[in-house]
N, C-alpha and C positions, 0 to 999 in steps of 0.2 A: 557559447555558441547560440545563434540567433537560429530558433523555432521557425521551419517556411513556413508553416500552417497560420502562426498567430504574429509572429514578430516580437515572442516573449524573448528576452535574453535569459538564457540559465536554465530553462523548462527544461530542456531536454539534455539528454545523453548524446555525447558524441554515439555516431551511428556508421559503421562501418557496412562496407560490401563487397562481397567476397565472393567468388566465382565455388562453382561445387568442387572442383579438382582444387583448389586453396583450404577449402575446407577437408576435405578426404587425406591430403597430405599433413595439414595444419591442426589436425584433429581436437588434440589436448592442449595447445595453444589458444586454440577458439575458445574450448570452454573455460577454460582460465579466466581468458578476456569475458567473457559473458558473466560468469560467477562475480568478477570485480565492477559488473555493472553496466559495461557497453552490450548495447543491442546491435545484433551485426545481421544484416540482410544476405540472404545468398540466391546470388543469381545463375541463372541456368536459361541457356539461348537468348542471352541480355534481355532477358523482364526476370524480376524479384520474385521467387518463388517462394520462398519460407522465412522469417524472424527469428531469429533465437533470443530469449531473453534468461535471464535469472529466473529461479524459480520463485521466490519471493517478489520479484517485480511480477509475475505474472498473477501469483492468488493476489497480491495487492490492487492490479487489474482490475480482476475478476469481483474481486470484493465490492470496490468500489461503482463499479457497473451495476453488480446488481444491488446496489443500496440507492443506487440514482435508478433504476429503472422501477424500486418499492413505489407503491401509489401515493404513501403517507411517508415518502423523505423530502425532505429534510422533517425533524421532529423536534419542536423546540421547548425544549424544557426549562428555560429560564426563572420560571415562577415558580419550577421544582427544584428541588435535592435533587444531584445526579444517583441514579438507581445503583451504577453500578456492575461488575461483573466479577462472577468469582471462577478461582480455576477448574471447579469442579466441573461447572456448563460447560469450560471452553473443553475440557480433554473429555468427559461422555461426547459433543459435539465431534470432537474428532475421533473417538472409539466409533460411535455408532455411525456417522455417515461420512468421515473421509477430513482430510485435513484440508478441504476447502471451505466444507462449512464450519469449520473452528475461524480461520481467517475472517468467514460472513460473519461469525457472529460478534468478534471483539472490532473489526473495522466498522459494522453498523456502530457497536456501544459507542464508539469513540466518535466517530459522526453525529450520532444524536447527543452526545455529550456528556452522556452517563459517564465516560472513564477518560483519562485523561491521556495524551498519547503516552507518557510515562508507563502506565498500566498496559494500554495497548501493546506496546514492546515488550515489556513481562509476561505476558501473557502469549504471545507469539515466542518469547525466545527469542526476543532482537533487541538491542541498547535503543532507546528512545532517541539519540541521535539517530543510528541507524534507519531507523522509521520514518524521521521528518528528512533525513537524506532522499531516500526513496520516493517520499511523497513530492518535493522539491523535483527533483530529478524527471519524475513522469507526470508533471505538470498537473496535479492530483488539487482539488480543492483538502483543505485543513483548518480546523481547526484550533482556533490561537490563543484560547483561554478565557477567564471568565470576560464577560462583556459589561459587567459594573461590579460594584461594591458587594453587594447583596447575592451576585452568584459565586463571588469568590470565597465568601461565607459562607454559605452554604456547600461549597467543595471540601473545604479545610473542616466541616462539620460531617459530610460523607467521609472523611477520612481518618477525623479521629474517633467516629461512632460506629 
């Protein structure tokens, strides 16, 4: 499907639009559709009043938003070891303030390069296909692995140390 915004092929989700009495009668059909990935607009007096997405499309959103809106993102750590993240930050992060900021904090890692989307998905609780699906899907910048010799060395040394 061809993106109107940019003319990317594949960015986007088929996108469905649905009248509110389609959705009121359709109810658990919608969300079905939603859960598997389509984002369906619902209109009311023909202008588009609400979006429905997945919930993981939406903290992946979110995440990403607010890791572009950080003063100091993008963070390039090339000349470093990736720092990393472990499960314990991501689940206090979601004990203490809510399961959006566990999302912020493993999609920041994986953006600045600390972890890899592999880890990223483990740490969410989603298959690391799943994840570059989603990113894929919502037209999401990603990260695509080391960018020479020496940062791929240094991963494979973050991960056997």
């Amino acid at each position: 499907m061809t993106n109107p915004l940019t003319g990317d092929f594949g960015k986007m989700n088929a996108t469905a639009i649905i009248s509110r009495t389609e959705l009121a009668r359709n109810t658990r059909q919608t969300v079905d559709r939603v859960r598997r990935g389509e984002t369906i607009l619902v209109k009311s007096f023909g202008e588009e009043q609400i979006a429905l997405l997945d919930i993981h499309d939406y903290r992946l959103l979110r995440a990403v938003a607010s890791y572009k809106a950080r003063p100091q993102s993008p963070v390039d750590h090339r000349e470093e070891a990736p720092v990393g993240l472990d499960a314990t930050s991501v689940e206090e992060a979601w004990n203490q303030q809510g399961p959006q900021a566990a999302w912020d904090l493993v999609i920041h890692a994986y953006l600045d390069g600390d972890i890899s989307l592999g880890r990223a998905g483990h740490l969410l609780g989603l298959n690391r296909f799943d994840l570059q699906v989603r990113f894929h899907r919502l037209g999401l910048p990603m990260r695509t692995g080391p960018g020479d010799e020496a940062e791929a060395r240094a991963d494979l040394e973050a991960l056997e140390g």
